[in-house]
Backbone as CSV, one residue per row, in Angstrom:
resi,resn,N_x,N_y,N_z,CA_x,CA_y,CA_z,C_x,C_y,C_z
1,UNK,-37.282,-2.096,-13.698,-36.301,-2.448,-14.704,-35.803,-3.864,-14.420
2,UNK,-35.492,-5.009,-15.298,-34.902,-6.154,-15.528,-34.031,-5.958,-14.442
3,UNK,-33.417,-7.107,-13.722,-31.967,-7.045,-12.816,-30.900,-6.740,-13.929
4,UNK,-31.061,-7.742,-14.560,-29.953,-8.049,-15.274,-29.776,-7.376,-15.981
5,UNK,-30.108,-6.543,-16.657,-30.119,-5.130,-17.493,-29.501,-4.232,-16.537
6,UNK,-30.111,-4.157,-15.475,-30.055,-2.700,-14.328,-27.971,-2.859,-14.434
7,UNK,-27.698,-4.666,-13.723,-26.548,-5.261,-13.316,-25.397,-4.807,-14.951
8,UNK,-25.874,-5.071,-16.090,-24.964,-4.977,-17.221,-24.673,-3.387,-17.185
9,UNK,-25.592,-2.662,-17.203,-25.628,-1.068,-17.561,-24.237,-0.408,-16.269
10,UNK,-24.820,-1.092,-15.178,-23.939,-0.672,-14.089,-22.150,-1.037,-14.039
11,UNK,-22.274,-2.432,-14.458,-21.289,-2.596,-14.982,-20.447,-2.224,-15.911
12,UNK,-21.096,-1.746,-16.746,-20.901,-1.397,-18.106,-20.303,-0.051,-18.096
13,UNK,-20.947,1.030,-17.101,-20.863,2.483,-16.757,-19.914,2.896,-15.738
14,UNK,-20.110,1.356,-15.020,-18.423,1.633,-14.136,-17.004,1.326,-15.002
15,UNK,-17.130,0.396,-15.482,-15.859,0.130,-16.518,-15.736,1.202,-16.908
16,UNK,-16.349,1.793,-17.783,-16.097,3.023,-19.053,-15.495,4.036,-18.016
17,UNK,-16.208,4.379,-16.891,-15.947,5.712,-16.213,-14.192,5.581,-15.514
18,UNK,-14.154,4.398,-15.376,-12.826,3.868,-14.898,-11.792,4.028,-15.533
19,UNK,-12.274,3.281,-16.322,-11.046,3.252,-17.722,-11.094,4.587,-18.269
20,UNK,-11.623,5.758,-18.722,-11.832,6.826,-18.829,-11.112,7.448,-18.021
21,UNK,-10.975,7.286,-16.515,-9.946,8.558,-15.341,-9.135,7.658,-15.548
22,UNK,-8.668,6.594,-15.756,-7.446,6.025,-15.802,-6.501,6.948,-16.767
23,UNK,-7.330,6.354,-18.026,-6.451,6.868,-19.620,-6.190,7.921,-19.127
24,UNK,-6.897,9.156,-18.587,-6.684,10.983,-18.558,-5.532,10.715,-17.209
25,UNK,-5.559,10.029,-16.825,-4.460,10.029,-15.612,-3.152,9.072,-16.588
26,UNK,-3.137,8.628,-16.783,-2.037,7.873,-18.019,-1.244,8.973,-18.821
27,UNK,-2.427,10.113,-19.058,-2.407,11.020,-20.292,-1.224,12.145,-19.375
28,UNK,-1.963,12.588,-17.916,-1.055,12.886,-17.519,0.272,12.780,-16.990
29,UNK,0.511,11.279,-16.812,1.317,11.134,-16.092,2.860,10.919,-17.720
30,UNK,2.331,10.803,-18.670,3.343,10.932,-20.101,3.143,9.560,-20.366
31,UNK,2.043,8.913,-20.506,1.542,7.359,-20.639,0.669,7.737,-21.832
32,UNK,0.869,6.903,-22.987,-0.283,7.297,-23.814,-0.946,5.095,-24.295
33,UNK,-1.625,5.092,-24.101,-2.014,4.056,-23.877,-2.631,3.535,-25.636
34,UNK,-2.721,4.523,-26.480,-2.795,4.524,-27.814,-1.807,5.156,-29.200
35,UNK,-0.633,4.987,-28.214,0.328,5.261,-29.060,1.057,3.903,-30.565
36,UNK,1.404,4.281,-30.881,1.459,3.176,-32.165,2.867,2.320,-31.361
37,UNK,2.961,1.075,-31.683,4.051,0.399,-31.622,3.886,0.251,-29.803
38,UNK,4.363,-0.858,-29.521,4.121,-1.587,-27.598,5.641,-0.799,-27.138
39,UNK,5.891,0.142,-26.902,7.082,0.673,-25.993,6.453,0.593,-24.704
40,UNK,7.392,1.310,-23.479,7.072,1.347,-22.359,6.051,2.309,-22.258
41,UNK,5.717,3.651,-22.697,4.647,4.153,-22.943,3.186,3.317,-22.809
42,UNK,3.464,2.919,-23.917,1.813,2.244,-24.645,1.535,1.437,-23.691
43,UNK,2.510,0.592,-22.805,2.092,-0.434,-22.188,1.453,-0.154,-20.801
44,UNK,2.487,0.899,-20.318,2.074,1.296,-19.126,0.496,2.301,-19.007
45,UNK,0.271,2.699,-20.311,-0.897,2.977,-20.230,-1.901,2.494,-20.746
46,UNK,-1.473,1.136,-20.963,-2.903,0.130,-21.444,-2.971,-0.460,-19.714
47,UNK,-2.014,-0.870,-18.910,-2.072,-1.554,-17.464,-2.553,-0.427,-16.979
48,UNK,-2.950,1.039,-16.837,-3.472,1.541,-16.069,-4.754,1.576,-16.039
49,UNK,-4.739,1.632,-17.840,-6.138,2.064,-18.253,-7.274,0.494,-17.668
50,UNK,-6.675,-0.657,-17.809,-7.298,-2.086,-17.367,-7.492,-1.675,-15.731
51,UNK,-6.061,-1.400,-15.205,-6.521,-1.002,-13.160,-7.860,-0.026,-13.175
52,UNK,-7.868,0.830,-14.103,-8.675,1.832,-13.731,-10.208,1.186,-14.239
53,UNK,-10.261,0.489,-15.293,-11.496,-0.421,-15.762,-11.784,-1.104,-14.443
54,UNK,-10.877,-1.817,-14.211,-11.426,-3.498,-13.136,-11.808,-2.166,-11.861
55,UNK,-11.339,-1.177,-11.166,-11.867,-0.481,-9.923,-12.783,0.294,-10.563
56,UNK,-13.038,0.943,-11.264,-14.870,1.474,-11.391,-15.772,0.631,-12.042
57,UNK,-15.233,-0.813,-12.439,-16.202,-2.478,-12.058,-16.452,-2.836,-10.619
58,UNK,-15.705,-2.488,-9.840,-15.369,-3.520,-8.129,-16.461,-2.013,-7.967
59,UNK,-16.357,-0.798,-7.621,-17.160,-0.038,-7.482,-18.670,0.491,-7.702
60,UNK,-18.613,-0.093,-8.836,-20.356,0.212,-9.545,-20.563,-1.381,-8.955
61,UNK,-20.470,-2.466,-8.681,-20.786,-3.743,-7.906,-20.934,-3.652,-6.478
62,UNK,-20.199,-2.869,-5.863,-19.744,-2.291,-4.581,-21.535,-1.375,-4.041
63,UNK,-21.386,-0.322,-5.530,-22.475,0.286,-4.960,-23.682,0.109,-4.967
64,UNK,-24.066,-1.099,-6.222,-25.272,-2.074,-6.580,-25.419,-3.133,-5.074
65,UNK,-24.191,-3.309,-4.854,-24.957,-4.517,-3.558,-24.929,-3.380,-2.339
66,UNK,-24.639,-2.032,-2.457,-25.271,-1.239,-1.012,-26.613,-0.399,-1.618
67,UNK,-26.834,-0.502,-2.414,-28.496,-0.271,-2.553,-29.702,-1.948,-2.121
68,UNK,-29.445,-2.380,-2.142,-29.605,-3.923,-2.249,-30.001,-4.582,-0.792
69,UNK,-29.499,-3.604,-0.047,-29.383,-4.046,1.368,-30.060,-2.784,2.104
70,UNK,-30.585,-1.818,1.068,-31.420,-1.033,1.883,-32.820,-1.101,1.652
């Protein structure tokens, strides 16, 4: 497979999966990150849902350069 394909997909699959346990952790915690109108709600669960994007990015990169080295 292409690097750079292999590198986007991985990237691509860590974001989503991230941002995905983020939002459901947002969801639980009384954060709705798609609620209408920017209250403290909406906001605090758009900043989680981004923490939880950027760490299953640093992670799927994390685990691409430890295949890489074997």
């Amino acid at each position: 497979m292409n690097p750079l394909l292999l590198e986007g997909l991985t990237d691509a699959i860590g974001f989503l999966a991230g941002m995905l346990l983020a939002w459901g952790l947002a969801r639980l915690l009384g954060l709705d990150p798609l609620v209408a109108g920017y209250g403290g709600s909406a906001i605090g669960g758009i900043v989680l849902a981004g923490l939880g994007g950027g760490a299953g990015l640093h992670l799927a990169r994390r685990w691409r350069a430890s295949r890489k080295q074997k």
